[in-house]
N, C-alpha and C positions, 0 to 999 in steps of 0.2 A: 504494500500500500504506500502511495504517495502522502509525504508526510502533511498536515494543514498550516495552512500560513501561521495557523500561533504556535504550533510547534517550532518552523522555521526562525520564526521571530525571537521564542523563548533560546533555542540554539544560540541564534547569532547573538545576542543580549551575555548569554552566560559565557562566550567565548570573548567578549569583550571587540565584536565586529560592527563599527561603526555602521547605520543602516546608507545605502547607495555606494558601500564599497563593492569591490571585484574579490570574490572569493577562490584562489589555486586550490585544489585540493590535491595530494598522492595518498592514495591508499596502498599500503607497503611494508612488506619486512623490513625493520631497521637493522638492513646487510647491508655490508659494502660491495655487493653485486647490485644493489640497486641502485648506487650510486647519485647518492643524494648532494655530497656533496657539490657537484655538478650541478644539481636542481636549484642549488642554494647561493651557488658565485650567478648563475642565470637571475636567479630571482633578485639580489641585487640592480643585475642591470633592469630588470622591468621595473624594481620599485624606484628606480634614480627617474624613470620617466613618468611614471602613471602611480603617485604617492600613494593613491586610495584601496592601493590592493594587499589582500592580506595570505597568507600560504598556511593553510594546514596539510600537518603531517599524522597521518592515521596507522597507527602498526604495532606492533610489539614486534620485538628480537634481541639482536645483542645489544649490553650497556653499556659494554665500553665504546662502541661505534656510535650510538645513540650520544652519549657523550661529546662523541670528536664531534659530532653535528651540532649541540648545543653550542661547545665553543667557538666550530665554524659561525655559526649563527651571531654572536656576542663581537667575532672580531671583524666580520660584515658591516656589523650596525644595524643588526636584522632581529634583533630582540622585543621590540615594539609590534613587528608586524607577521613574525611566525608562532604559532602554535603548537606544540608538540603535543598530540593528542592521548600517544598510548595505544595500548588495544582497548578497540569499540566494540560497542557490540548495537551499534546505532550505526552503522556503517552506510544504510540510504540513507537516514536523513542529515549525514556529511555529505554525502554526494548530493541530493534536490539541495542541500543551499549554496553548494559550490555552482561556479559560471565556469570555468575549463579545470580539468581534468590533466595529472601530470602523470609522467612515467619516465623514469632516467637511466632504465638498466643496461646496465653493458651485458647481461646477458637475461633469457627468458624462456619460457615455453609459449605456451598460450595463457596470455594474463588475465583471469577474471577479472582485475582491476578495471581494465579496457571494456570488458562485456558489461560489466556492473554499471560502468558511465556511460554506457553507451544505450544500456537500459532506461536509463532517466534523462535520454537524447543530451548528454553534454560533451562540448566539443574534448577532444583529447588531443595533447600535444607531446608527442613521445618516440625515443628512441626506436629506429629500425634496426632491432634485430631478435633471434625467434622468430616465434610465430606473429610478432604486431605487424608487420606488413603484409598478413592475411588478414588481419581485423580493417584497420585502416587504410585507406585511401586517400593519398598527400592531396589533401585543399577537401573534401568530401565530408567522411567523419571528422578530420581534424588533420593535424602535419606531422609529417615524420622527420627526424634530424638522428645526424650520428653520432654515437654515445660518446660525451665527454664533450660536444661542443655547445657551451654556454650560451654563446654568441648568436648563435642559432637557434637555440632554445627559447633565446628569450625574445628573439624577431618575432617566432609565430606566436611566444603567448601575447605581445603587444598588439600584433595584428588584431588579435580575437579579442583583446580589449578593447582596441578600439573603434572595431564596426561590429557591432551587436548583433545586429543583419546577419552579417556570416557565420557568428556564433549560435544563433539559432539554427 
């Protein structure tokens, strides 16, 4: 079930997300196959340009990797505007209040993360390789870029911040 707008609302409110901001979401093992760091020097560049956006991270796994991300996060200047969620067990209604969809693994099978946001039609912007360049379709479902480039990571998520059009 699609969660109801006071649900959404109660979310955003308790995660401390300003209302008409752009919500990143990755739902993800906290591995370093999944390569978040990556997700994280990207999201720098997006928030230098489009201040109003905020990045949740959804997962459980390793602590000490989980870690190296926090302090990634702190020596960014990304402390304000990411989340580290933990493991959920509200996992739709992270994704209906997210606006795109991340994914940064340098390696994969077939992601349910990708089927999951694809479920609640949200654009996905994530590494080609595995099986995601079965799921998505570069400019379609969402964009695909090669694992580890930031730079390009974070073109398409600005793109999709900033024509809403496409993002639908």
């Amino acid at each position: 079930d699609y969660p109801s707008e006071e649900r959404l609302a109660e979310l955003r409110l308790k995660l401390g997300i300003p209302d008409g901001s752009t919500i990143l979401t990755t739902i993800s093992r906290i591995d370093p196959k999944k390569d978040l760091v990556t997700m994280l020097r990207s999201f720098r560049l997006v928030l230098d340009s489009e201040p109003g956006t905020y990045l949740l991270i959804a997962g459980g796994g390793f602590a000490d990797y989980g870690q190296r991300l926090k302090d990634e996060t702190e020596r960014l200047g990304l402390g304000d505007h990411v989340r580290f969620l933990g493991f959920r067990h509200d996992v739709s209604d992270i994704l209906a209040l997210c606006d795109v969809s991340l994914l940064s693994s340098v390696t994969e099978g077939l992601p349910n993360a990708i089927l999951e946001s694809m479920l609640f039609a949200k654009p996905v912007v994530a590494t080609k390789v595995g099986g995601v360049p079965e799921l998505i379709d570069h400019g379609v479902e969402g964009y695909l870029v090669d694992s580890g480039d930031s730079e390009d990571f974070s073109k398409w998520i600005i793109d999709l911040i900033r024509n809403p059009v496409r993002r639908e």
